[in-house]
C-alpha positions in Angstrom: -5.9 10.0 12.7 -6.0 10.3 9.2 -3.2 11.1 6.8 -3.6 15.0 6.4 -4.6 15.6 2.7 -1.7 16.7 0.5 -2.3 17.9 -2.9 -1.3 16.4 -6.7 1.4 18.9 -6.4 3.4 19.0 -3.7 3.3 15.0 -3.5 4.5 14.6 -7.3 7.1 17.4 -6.8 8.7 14.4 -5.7 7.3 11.8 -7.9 11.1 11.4 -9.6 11.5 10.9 -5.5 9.2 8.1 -4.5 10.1 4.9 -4.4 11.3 1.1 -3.5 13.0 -0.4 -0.8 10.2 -3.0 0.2 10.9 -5.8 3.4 11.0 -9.3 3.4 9.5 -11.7 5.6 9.9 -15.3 8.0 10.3 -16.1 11.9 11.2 -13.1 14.0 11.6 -12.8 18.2 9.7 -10.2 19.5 12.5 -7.0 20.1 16.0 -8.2 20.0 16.9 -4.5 19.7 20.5 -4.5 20.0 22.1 -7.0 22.1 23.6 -5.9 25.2 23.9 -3.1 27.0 21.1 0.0 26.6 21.5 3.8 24.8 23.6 4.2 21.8 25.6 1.3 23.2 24.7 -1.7 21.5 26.7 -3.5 18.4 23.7 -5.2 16.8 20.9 -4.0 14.9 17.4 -5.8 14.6 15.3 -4.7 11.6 11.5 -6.2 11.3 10.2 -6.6 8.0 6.7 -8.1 6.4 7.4 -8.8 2.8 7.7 -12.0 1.5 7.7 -11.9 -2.3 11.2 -13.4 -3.7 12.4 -10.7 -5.5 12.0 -7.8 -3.0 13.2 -10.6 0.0 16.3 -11.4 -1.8 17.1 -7.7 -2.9 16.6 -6.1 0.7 18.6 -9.3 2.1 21.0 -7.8 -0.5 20.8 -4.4 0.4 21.2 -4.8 4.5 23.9 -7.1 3.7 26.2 -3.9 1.9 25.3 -1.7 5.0 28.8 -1.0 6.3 27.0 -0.2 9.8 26.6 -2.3 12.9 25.7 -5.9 12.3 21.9 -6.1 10.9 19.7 -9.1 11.7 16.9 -9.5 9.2 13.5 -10.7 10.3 10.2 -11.0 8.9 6.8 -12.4 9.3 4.1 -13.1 7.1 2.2 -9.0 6.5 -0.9 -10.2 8.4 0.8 -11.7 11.4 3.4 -8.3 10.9 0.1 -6.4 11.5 -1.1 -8.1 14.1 1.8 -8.2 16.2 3.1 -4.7 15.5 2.1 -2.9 18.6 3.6 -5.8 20.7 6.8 -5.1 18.8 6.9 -1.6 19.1 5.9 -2.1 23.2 8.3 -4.6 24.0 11.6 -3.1 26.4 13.8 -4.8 23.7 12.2 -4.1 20.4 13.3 -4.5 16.9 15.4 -1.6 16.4 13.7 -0.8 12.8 10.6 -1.8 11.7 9.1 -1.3 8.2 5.6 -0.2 7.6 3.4 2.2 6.5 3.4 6.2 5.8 0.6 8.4 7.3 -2.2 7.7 9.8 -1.0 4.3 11.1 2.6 5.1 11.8 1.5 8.5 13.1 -1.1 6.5 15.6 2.1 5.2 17.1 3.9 8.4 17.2 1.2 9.4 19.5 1.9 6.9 22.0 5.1 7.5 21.9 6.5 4.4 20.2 8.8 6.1 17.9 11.9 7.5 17.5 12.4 10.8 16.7 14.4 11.2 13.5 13.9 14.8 12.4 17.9 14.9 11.8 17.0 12.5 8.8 15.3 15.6 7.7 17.2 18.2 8.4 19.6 20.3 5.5 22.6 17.5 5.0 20.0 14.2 5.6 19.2 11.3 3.8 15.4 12.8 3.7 16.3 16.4 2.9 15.4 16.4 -0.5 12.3 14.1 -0.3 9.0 16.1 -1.6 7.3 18.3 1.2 4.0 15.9 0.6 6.7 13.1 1.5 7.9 15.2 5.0 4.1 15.9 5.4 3.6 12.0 5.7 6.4 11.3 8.0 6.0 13.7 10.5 3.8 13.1 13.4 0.9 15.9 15.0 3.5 17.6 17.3 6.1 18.3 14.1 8.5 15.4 14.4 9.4 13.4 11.5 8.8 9.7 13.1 8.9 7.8 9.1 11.6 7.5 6.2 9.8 7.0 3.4 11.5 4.7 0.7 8.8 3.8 -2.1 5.2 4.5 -3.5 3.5 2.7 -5.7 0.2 2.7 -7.3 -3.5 0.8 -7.8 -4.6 0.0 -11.2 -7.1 -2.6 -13.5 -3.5 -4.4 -14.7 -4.8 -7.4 -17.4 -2.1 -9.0 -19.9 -1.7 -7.7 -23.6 -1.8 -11.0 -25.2 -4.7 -12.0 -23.6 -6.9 -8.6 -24.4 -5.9 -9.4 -28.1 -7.1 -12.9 -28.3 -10.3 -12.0 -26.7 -10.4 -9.2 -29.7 -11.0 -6.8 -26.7 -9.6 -3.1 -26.1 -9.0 -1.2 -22.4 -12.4 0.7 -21.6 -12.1 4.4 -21.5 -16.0 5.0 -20.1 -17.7 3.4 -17.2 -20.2 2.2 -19.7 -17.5 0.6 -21.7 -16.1 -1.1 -18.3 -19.6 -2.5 -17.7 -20.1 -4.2 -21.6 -16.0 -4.9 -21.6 -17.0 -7.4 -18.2 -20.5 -8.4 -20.1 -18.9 -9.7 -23.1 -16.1 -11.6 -21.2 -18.4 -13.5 -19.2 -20.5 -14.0 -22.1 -17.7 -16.2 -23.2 -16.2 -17.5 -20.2 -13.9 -15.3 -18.8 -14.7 -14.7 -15.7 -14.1 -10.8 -16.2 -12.6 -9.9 -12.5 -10.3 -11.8 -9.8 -9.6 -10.8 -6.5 -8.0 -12.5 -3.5 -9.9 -12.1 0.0 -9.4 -15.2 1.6 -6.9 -14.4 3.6 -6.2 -10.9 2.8 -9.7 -10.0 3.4 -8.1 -5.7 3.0 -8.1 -6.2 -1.1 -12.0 -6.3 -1.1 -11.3 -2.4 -0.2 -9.9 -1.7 -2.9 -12.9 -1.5 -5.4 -14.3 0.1 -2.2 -12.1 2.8 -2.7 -11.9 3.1 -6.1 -15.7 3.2 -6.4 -16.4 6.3 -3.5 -13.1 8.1 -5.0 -15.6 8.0 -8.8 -18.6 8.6 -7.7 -17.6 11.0 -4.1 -14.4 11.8 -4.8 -11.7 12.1 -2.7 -12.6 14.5 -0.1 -15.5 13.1 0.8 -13.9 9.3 0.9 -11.0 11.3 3.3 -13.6 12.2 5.4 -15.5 9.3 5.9 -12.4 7.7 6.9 -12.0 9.8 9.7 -15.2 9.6 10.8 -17.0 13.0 9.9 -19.4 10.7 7.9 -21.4 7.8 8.3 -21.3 4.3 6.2 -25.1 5.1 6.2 -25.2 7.7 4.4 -26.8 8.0 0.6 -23.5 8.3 -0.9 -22.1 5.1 0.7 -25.4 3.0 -0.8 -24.8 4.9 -4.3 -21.0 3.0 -4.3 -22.4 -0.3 -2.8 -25.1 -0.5 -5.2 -22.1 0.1 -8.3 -19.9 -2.3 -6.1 -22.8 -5.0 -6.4 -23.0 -4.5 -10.4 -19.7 -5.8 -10.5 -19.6 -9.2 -7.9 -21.5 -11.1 -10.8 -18.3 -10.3 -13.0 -15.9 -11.5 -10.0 -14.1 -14.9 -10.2 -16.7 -17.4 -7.7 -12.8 -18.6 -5.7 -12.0 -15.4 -4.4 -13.0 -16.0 -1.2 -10.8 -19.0 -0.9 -7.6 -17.1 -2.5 -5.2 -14.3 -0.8 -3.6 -11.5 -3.1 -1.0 -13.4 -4.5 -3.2 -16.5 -5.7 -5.5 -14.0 -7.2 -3.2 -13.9 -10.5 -3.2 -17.6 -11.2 -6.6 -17.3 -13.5 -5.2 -14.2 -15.3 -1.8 -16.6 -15.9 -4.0 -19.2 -17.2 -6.5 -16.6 -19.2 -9.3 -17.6 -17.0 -9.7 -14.4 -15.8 -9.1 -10.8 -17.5 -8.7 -8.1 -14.7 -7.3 -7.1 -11.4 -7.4 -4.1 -9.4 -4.3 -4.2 -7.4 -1.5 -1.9 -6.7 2.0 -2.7 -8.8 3.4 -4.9 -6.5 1.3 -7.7 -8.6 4.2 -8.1 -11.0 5.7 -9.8 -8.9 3.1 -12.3 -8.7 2.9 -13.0 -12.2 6.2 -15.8 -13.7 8.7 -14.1 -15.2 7.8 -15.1 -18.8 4.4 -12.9 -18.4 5.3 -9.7 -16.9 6.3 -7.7 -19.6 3.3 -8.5 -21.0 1.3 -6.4 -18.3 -0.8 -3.5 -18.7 -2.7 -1.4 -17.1 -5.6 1.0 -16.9 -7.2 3.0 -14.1 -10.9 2.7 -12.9 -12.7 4.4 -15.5 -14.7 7.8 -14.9 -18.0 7.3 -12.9 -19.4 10.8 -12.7 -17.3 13.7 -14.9 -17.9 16.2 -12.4 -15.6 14.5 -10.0 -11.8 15.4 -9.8 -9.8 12.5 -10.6 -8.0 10.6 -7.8 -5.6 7.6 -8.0 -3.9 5.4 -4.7 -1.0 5.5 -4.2 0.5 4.1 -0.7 3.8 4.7 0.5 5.8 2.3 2.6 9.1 3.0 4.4 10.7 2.4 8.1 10.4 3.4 11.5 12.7 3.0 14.6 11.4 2.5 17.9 11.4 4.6 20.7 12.9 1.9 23.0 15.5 0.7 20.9 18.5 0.0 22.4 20.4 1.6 19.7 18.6 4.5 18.7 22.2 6.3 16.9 22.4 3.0 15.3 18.9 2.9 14.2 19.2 6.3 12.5 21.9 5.4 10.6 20.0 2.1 8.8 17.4 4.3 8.3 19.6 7.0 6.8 21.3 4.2 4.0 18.2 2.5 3.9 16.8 5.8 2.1 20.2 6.6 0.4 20.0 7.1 -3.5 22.4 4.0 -3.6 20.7 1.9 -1.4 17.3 2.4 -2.9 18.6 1.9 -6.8 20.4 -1.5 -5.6 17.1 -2.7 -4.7 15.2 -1.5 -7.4 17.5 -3.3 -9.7 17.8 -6.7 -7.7 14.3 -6.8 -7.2 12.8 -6.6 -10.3 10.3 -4.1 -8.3 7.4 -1.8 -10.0 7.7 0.4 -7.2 9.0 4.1 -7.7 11.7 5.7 -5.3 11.1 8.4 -2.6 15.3 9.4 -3.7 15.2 12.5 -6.4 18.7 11.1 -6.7 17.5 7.6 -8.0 18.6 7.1 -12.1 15.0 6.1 -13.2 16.3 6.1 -17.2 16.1 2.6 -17.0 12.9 2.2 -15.5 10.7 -0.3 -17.1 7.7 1.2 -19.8 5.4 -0.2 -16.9 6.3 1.9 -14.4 6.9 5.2 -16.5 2.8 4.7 -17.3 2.5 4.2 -13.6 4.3 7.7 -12.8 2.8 9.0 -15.6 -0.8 8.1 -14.0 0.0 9.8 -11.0 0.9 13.1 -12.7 -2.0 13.3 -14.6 -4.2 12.9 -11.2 -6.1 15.5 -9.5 -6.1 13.9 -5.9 -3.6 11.1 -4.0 -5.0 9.0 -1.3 -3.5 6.0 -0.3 -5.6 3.1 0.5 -8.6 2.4 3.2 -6.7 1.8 6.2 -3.5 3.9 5.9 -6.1 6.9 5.2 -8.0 5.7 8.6 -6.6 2.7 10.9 -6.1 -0.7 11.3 -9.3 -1.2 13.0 -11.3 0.4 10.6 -10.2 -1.6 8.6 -11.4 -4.4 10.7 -14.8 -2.6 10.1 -14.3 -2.9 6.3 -13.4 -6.6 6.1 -16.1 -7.5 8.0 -18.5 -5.4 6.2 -17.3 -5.9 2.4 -16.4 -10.0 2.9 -20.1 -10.1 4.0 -21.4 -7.8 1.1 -19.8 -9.6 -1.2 -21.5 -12.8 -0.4 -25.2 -11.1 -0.2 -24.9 -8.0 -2.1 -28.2 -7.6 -2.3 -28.9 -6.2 1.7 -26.5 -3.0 1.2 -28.8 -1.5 3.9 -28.1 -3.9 6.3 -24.8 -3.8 5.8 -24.3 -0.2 6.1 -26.2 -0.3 9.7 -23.8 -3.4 11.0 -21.0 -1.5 9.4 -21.7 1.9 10.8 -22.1 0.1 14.4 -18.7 -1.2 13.8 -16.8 2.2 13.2 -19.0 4.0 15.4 -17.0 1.8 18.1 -13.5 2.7 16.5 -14.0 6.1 16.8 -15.5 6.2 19.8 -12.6 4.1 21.7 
C-alpha cells in the first residue's frame, strides 16, 4: 500500500505542526507490554524505539522520564535490526506497548493485519492530534478510517555542504542542473571528491538520489506510481534517471560502500568531500563546532516542465494491538504528541526536525530549519522517501538493485530486468 498522495496544501497547513520527538536506541526483549495481568490492567509501559544518535537518545530519555503516567521502560535497537524485527514485535502476545516508526504505507501495512491499536480518540475534538494538519490525519489513518499513527516530526532531504568550506574552494550553491554537473567537475578537478554517501550498512541512502533523480526528471506522480507497482523499473523513464544517476557515481567518494549514514559526514568534517544528500537528521552527525556552519540546497531542476517536489518523511508512534495496556498506551501516545512534550525535546535535542504540534513555539528555531520549512512551502509535491511511499521489501528490491548499479553503472539494462523481477515478486506476494 502506498501513502495516498496528499497535496503541498493540506500537508503544510500544518507545517507550523510537524515535527520532533525522534527514539532512541540499545538492547530490548521482545514485548514486555505491561507486566502483569492483561486489558487496561497493567502498571508498566514498554515503549520500542530505533534511534540512536546522542542528542535525540538523551532528550527522549528526558522526555519519557517527565511522563507523569505509568512507569515507562525505554528500549531501543539499532534502526536496521528495529526493522528487521518489527513484525516479531508487533506479533508477539506480550508486545512492546508503543513502538515508534514510520507514517504512511508501512505502518498502514500493519494496520491491515491488525497489529495496531486503534487510537482515533487521539483524533477526535479535545485530542492530542486534533489540531494536527488533515495531510497529517490522512497519514495516520489506516484503509478502513481508523487513525492507527501519532505523528510527532517531519523532516526534510536536501544537498547540505558546510559554508566555510564552499568559500575556500571559491565555489557558490548551483541553481541549474548544468551548474550541479560543472560545480562536481571542478571539485574533483581539485581533489574533492564532490559527493559522499553511506551504503555500507544502510544500503536505503543509495535511494535517495534514486528519488531525487525520478521526482526531476518524472516527477512525483509518476515516482508514486511506480512505487505501488502500476509501472515497471523497465520502463524508459526509469533508464532516463539511471543513466543521470550514473553521471554522478564518478563524483561519489570511492568508501561509500564501506560507510553507513552517519560515517558518511567524516570527509565533509575533514573537507574531503563537499556534498550530501540526506534528510536533516545529519546535523547531528556533524561535532558540535561545525553545525552552524551547515547549509543547504535542494536537487537542482532537471526538466522545467516538472512540478517541484521535495521528501519529507514523518516519523511518530504506534501502539500495538496486543498490548497489555492499551488505555495506558494511548495516554504515552497522547503526551508523547503534546505541544510540551514535543518542545522539551526539540530543545534538549538539539534536533533539525520540525514539530507535528501547531502549538509548538518555533520563534527560536534555528536559521537551518526555518530554510528547511521554508523549502517545503515553496514545493509543489511531498513524498516521503522510497520505502515509506512503497514497503520494506521494495525496498529490499532497491538496495539490491542500486548497491549493484552503483558498482557497474554501466549495465542499467540489466539492472532494471533483475530489478523488475525483484518487485514483480513483492507485488505479487
Amino acid at each position: 500500500m502506498t501513502t495516498p498522495p496528499f497535496s503541498r496544501r493540506s500537508f503544510l497547513l500544518g507545517a507550523a505542526s510537524l515535527t520532533t520527538v525522534p527514539l532512541l536506541a540499545s538492547c530490548v526483549g521482545s514485548g514486555a507490554g505491561g507486566g502483569a495481568g492483561g486489558g487496561g490492567g497493567a502498571t508498566t509501559l514498554t515503549l520500542q524505539s530505533w534511534i540512536q544518535d546522542a542528542g535525540p537518545k538523551a532528550a527522549l530519555e528526558s522526555v519519557v522520564a517527565a511522563f507523569d503516567g505509568q512507569p515507562v521502560t525505554l528500549n531501543s535497537v539499532a534502526t536496521e535490526q528495529f526493522r528487521a524485527q518489527l513484525s516479531t514485535y508487533l506479533s508477539s502476545a506480550t508486545p512492546p506497548d508503543v513502538l515508534g516508526w514510520y507514517a504512511g504505507s508501512v505502518a498502514n501495512s500493519y494496520a491491515e493485519e491488525g497489529l495496531l491499536l486503534d487510537v482515533s480518540e487521539l483524533w477526535a475534538p479535545g485530542g492530542s492530534c486534533a489540531g494536527f494538519s488533515d495531510a497529517l490525519r490522512t497519514l495516520s489513518t489506516s484503509a478502513d478510517g481508523k487513525a492507527i499513527f501519532v505523528p510527532t516530526n517531519y523532516y526534510w532531504w536536501s544537498i547540505f555542504y558546510k559554508k566555510s568550506a564552499f568559500q575556500q574552494w571559491g565555489v557558490q550553491p548551483p541553481t541549474t542542473w548544468d551548474e550541479f554537473i560543472a560545480l562536481c567537475d571542478g571539485l574533483k578537478a581539485r581533489g574533492v571528491h564532490p559527493l559522499t554517501n553511506g551504503i555500507g550498512s544502510t544500503a536505503w541512502m543509495s535511494a535517495g538520489w534514486f528519488d531525487y533523480l525520478n521526482l526531476r526528471i518524472n516527477g512525483a506522480a509518476y515516482h508514486r506510481e511506480l512505487l505501488a507497482g502500476k509501472h515497471s523499473f523497465e520502463d524508459p523513464q526509469v533508464t532516463a534517471v539511471l543513466e543521470q544517476y550514473a553521471r554522478l557515481v564518478p563524483y561519489f567518494h570511492p568508501n561509500q560502500t564501506s560507510w553507513d549514514a552517519q560515517q558518511a559526514v567524516t570527509p565533509m568534517v575533514n573537507n574531503e568531500a563537499a556534498m550530501y544528500l540526506v534528510g536533516a537528521f545529519c546535523t547531528e552527525y556533524f561535532p558540535e563546532d561545525q553545525r552552524d556552519d551547515l547549509d543547504f540546497f535542494s536537487v537542482p531542476t532537471i526538466d522545467p516542465s516538472v512540478p517541484s517536489a521535495e521528501e519529507a518523511p514523518t516519523d511518530g508512534f504506534f501502539a500495538a494491538a496486543n498490548s497489555q495496556n492499551p488505555e495506558g498506551a494511548k495516554a504515552l501516545l497522547s503526551y508523547l504528541a503534546s505541544a510540551p512534550a514535543q518542545q522539551s525535546f526539540i530543545e534538549k535535542s538539539g534536533s533539525s526536525n520540525l514539530p507535528t504540534s501547531p502549538d509548538v513555539d518555533a520563534a527560536q528555531f534555528s536559521p537551518l530549519v526555518k530554510k528547511g520549512i521554508q523549502l517545503l512551502n515553496e514545493t509543489d509535491e511531498i513524498t516521503q522517501f522510497f520505502n515509506r511511499d512503497s514497503s520494506d521489501a521494495l525496498q529490499t528490491t532497491a538496495d539490491a538493485a542500486l548497491t549493484q548499479f552503483i558498482a557497474n553503472p554501466s549495465d542499467v539494462r540489466g539492472i532494471q530486468r533483475q530489478w523488475q523481477q525483484a518487485a514483480q515478486q513483492v507485488f505479487s506476494s
